[in-house]
N, C-alpha and C positions, 0 to 999 in steps of 0.2 A: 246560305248559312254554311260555316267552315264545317268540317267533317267531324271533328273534335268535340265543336261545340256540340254537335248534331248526336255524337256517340256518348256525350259527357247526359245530357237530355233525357235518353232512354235508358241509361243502364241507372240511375237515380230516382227514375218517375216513383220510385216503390217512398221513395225518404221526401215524409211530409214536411213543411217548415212549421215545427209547431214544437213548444218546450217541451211537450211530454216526450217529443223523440229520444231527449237527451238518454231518458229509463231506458232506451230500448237496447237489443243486441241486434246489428244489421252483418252478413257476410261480409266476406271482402275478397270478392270472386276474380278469378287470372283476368276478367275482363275489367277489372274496374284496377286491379294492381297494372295490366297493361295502360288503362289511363290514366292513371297515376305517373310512371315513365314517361309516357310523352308531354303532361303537362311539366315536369323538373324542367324537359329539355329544349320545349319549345318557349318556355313562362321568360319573358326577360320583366329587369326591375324597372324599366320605361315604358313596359307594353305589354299586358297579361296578353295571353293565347284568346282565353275566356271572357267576353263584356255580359256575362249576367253573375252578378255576386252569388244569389242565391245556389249555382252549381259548385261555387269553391263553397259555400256553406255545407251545404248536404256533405258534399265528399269530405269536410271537417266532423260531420256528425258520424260518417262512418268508421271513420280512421279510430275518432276519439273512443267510438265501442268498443274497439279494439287494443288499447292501449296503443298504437299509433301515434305517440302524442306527438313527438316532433310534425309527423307529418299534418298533425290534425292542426297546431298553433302554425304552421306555417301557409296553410289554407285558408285558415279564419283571417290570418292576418291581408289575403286576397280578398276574400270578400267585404273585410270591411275599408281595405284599399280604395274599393270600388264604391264603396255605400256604408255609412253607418246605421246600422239598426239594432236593435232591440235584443234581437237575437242573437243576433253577431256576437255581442258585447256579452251576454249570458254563455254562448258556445266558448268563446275565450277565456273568460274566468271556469267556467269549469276545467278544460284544459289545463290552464295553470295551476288551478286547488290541485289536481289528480298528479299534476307535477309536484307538488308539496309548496309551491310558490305562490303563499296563501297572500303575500300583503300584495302581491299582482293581481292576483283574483281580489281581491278586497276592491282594485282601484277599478277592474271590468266591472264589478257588480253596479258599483256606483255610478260606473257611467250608463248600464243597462236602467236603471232605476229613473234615470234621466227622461226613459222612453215610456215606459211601464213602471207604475206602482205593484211590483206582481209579489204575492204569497211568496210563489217558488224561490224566484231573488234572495227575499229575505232570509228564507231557509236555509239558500247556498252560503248566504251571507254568516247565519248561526255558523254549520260546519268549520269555516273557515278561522271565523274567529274563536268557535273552541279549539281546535287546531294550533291555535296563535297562543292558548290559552288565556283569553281576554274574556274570561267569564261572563261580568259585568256586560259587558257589548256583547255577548255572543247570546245572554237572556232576551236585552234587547232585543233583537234581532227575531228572536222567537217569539215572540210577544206579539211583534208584528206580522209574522207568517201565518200566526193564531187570529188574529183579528183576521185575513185574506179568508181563513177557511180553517176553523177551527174541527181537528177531528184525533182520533184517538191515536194516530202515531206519532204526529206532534205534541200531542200533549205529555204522552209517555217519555219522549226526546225533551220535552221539560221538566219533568221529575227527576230523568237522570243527571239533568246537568245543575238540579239544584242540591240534588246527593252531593258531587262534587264538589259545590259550594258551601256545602255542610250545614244546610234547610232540613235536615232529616222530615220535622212537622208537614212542613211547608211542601215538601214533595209527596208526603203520604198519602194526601187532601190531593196533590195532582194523580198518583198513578190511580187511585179509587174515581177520580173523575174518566182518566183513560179507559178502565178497565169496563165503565157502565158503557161506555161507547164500543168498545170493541173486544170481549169477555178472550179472546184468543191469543193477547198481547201477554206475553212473557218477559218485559222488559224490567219490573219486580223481582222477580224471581232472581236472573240474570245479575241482579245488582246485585242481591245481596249475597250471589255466590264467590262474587266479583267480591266486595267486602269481609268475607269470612275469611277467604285466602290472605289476604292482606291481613287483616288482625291478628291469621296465626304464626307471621312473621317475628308479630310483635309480641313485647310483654306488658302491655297495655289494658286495663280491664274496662275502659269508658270506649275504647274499638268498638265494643261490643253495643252499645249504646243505641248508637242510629240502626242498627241491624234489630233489635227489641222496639225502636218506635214504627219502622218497617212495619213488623210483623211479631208482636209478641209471643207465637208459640212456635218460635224459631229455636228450637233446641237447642243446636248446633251450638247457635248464640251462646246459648244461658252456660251449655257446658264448658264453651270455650271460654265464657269469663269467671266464672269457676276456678278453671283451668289456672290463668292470670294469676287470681288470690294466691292459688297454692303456692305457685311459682315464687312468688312475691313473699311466701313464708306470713300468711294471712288466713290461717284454717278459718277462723273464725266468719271473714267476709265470704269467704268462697261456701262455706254453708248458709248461710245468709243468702246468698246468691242464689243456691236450687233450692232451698227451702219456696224464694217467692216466686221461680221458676213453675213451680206445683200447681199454684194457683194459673195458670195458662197452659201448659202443659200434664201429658202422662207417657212416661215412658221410662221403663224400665233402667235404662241408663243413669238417669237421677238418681232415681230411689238406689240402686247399687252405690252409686259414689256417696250419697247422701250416709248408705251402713257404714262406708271405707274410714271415713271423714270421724264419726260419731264411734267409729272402736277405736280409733289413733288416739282418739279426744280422752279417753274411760284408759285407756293403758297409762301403766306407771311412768314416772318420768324417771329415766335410769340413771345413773350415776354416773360420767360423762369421762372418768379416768379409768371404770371397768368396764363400761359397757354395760353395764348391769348385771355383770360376772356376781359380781362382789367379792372378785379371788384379788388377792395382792399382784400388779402386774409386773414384778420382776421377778416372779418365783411361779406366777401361775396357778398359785393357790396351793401348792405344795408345802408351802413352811420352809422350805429349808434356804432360806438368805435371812439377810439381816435387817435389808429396808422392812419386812413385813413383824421381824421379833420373832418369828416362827408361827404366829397366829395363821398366814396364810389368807390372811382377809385385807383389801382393799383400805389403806391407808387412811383416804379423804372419806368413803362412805362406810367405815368399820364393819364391812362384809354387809349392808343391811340392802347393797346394790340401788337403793335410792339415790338421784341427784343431792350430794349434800348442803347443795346453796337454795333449792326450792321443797327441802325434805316431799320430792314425789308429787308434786302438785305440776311440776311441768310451766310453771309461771316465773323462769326466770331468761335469763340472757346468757347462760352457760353452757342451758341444755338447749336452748334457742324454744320452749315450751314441748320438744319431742323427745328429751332425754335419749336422743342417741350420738352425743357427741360434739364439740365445740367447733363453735362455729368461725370463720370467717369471710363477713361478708365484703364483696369485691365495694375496695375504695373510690374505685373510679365511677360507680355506677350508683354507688350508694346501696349495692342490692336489687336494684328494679329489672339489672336484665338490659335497660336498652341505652341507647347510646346517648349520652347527656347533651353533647352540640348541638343534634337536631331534637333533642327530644323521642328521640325513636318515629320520628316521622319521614326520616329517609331522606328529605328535600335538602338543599342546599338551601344554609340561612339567609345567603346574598344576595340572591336571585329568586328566594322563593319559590327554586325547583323549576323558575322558567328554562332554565338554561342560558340566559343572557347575560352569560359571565364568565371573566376568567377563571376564580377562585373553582367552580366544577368542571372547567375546560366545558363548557357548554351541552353538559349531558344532566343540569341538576339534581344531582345526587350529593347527597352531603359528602362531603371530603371526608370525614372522620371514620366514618361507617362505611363510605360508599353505596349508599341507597337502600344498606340490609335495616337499619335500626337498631341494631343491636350492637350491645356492649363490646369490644373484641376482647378485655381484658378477661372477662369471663365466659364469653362465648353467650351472652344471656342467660347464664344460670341465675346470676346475682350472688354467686357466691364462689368464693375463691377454692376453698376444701372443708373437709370436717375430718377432723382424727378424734382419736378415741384412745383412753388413755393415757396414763401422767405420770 
């Protein structure tokens, strides 16, 4: 037996040939990096050093632990030089997934699947294709990994990926199925932290939506769509909003916004050229010019500081219902705050946020916003200024 083969033998015996190795962390000690060197140097492309594949496998499964990759694809590609198998074909495509070179692993998995009908495959096979973001085939995928060996981490990795798909229902029925299987799975939780951040990108009050079918006593949620209304210059819905908040929740933060909300709502609506002075604004209330006659009182509200187009009721379009000031709401946006090309969803419209296009140079973010959602003419406010005064 050559010496190589003989040293390649023992320093390996620990690395089983079996898929679950893939999970593992193996060393990668000065004797197996010294065998490493001598196989580059003695390996020609008409005559490997080595005639048992299974030893450029293993030395592929330890590299690859390693992020190793070049060294780990150019091993596997010895071993199945010498033999095609099952393994082989699964060791490769994971290689190339870790390399991000998902539709090369797409074509190892399929030819692995060739050998084995295996759960794992199909799994690699999800990864890859959300990866790709091929949704649709990436459920597939998991669907079939689930029939292999249906258990609560998978199932939880299908809740998430039907979140993404925007199943809200559909995945709540799965994390609740996850979670009787295995009560320590966090994968819930995690989304909808993962979803809060996002929504408070936006000005968006339906963000908030799938986060409430989640888990109805998600504050967070309720306060952040709240939040939206106001934004939106929508008192009305935003109390609406934590009023039905109450009923699933208690928490003092409500009830707080809920008083903030309900005195803005009972205060007068002010007169929008004094501010609710109701002093004459060239003279200050002093009398002494001409615009005021010397009366010293507010011209449009004759000192009474009431809005004089909603006499104080706060229901008109002047005071904008706050009586503190005339409004202008930002034209590009209509007011809402977020970016009208994408709709405040950040994605690029041509590609659907895959990247597969020139119009986002292949980073799918919408060109207008660049991936923020929001309006730039107003910065998300929805509104351009308010002055006071006339």
């Amino acid at each position: 037996m050559d010496e190589l083969q003989e040293r390649a033998e023992k320093l390996l015996a620990q690395v089983d040939l079996k898929s679950e190795e893939l999970e593992k962390q193996f060393e990668v000690t000065e004797d197996i990096e010294e065998l490493l060197d001598d196989l580059e140097k003695r390996d020609r492309h008409h005559k490997l050093v080595l005639d048992d594949p299974d030893l450029y496998l293993k030395l592929a499964i330890v590299c690859q632990s390693n992020e190793k990759l070049d060294e780990a694809e150019d091993l596997v590609k010895k071993s199945l030089r010498l033999e095609n198998s099952y393994l082989g074909f699964l060791v490769s495509g994971r290689i190339l997934q870790k390399k991000k070179n998902y539709k090369g692993a797409l074509g190892e998995y399929d030819s692995a699947l060739e050998y084995d009908d295996s759960g794992l495959v199909h799994r690699y096979r999800y990864e890859a294709l959300k990866s790709r973001d091929m949704q649709d085939r990436a459920l597939d995928a998991l669907e079939k990994a689930l029939e292999k060996n249906e258990n609560g981490f998978l199932l939880a990795k299908k809740a998430d990926l039907l979140m993404d798909m925007g199943e809200p229902e559909r995945a709540k029925e799965v994390y609740e199925n996850a979670e009787e299987i295995d009560p320590d799975l966090d994968n819930k939780d995690k989304k909808i932290d993962d979803l809060l951040k996002e929504a408070s990108k936006k000005v968006i009050p339906e963000e908030y939506d799938k986060i409430l079918i989640l888990k109805e006593d998600a504050v967070e949620a309720w306060l952040g769509k709240a939040e939206c209304y106001q934004k939106l210059n929508q008192p009305e819905k935003a109390k609406e909003t934590l009023e039905r908040s109450l009923e699933h929740v208690e928490d003092e933060r409500v009830v707080d916004k809920l008083k903030d909300l309900n005195e803005k709502e009972n205060e007068p609506a002010e007169c929008p050229h004094c501010g609710g002075s109701g002093k004459c604004h060239a003279c200050d209330g002093e009398g002494n010019c001409d615009r005021c006659g010397g009366s010293g009182d507010c011209l449009k509200c004759d000192g009474a500081s009431e809005c004089p187009d909603c006499y104080g009721s706060g229901e008109c379009s002047n005071c904008d219902g706050e009586g503190k000031g005339l409004i202008f709401r930002c034209k590009v946006c209509s007011g809402t705050g977020h970016c009208q090309t994408c709709d405040g969803y950040g994605r690029c419209q041509e590609c659907e946020g895959t990247g597969n296009c020139e119009l986002c140079g292949g980073n799918g973010n919408c060109d207008e916003c660049q991936g923020s959602g929001v309006c730039e003419l107003c910065g998300g406010k929805g509104l351009i200024g308010r002055v006071k005064g006339g």
